[in-house]
VEXTOR-141079 format. One record per residue (C-alpha): x, y, z; residue in one letter. Coordinates in steps of 0.02 Angstrom, whole numbers, plus 50000, padded with zeros to 5 digits. Layout:
# residues N
XYZA...
***
This chain:
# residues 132
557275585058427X556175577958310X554725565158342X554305550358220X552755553458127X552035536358098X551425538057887X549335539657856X548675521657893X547455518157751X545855509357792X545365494357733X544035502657579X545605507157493X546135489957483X544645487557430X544775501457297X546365494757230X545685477057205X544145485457120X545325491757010X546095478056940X545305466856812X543715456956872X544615439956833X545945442956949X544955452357101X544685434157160X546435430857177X546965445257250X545565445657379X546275426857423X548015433357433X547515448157552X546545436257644X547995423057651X549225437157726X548075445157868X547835428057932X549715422957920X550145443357995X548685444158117X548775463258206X549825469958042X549205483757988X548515484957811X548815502557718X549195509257537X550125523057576X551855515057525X551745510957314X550155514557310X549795495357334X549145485357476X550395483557590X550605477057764X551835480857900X552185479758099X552775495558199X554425497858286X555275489158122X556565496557988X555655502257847X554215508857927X553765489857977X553225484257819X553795467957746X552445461957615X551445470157454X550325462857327X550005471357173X549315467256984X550485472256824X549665462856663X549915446756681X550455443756862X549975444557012X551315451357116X551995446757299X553235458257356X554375455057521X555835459457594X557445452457522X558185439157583X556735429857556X556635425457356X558515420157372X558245409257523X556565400057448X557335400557247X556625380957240X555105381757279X554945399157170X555885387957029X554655390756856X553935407356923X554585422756883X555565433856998X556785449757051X557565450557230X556105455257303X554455450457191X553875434157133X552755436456995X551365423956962X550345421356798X548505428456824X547895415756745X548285400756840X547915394057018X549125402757132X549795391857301X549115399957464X550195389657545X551675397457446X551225414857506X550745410457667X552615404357695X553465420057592X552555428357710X553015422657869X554925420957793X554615442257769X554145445457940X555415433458014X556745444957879X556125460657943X556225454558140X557915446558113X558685462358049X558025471958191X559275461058321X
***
């Protein structure tokens, strides 16, 4: 029999190292976004082990529990969730743009916290659903 080895939980310093990594003009941003989803995912846990981007995820879930990444690729700022979730909100996401799983937003404008607070909470909801 085997047992389920939960994956290396990264601490929070290498968030902090990825951010660091990126740019200085969009550190801001993506300090706000990472900000924006620990309050919206409070008890998530935050790690990098997954992409090699800061991710977030709940245990006991498909897919190791994770349902949201952020990530910089010149020029966006990247939100990744789980799919269903840039089909179901493709109005609001109108003008931005996207895959099945990743809205992109321009680095160089202001990006709505609001926005990814709800893509957010539409990815755990996503990730819960499926587990039924």
């Amino acid at each position: 029999m085997y047992k389920k080895v939960s994956p290396k939980r990264t601490t929070a310093s290498a968030v902090d190292t990825y951010i660091a990594s990126t740019p200085q003009e969009v550190q801001g941003l993506l300090r706000e976004i990472r900000a924006t989803i620990r309050e919206t995912a409070p008890g998530a846990t935050e790690r990098t082990d997954y992409f090699q981007m800061p991710g977030y995820s709940y245990e006991g879930y498909d897919y190791d529990g994770m349902f949201v990444w952020f990530s910089f690729k010149t020029p966006y700022i990247r939100l990744h969730v789980r799919p269903p979730v840039i089909e179901d909100h493709k109005k609001q996401l109108a003008g931005y743009r996207t895959t099945a799983a990743i809205v992109s937003f321009p680095a160089d404008t202001p990006i709505s916290m609001a926005l990814v607070k709800k893509l957010v909470k539409a990815s755990v909801k996503a990730m819960k659903d499926k587990s039924k």
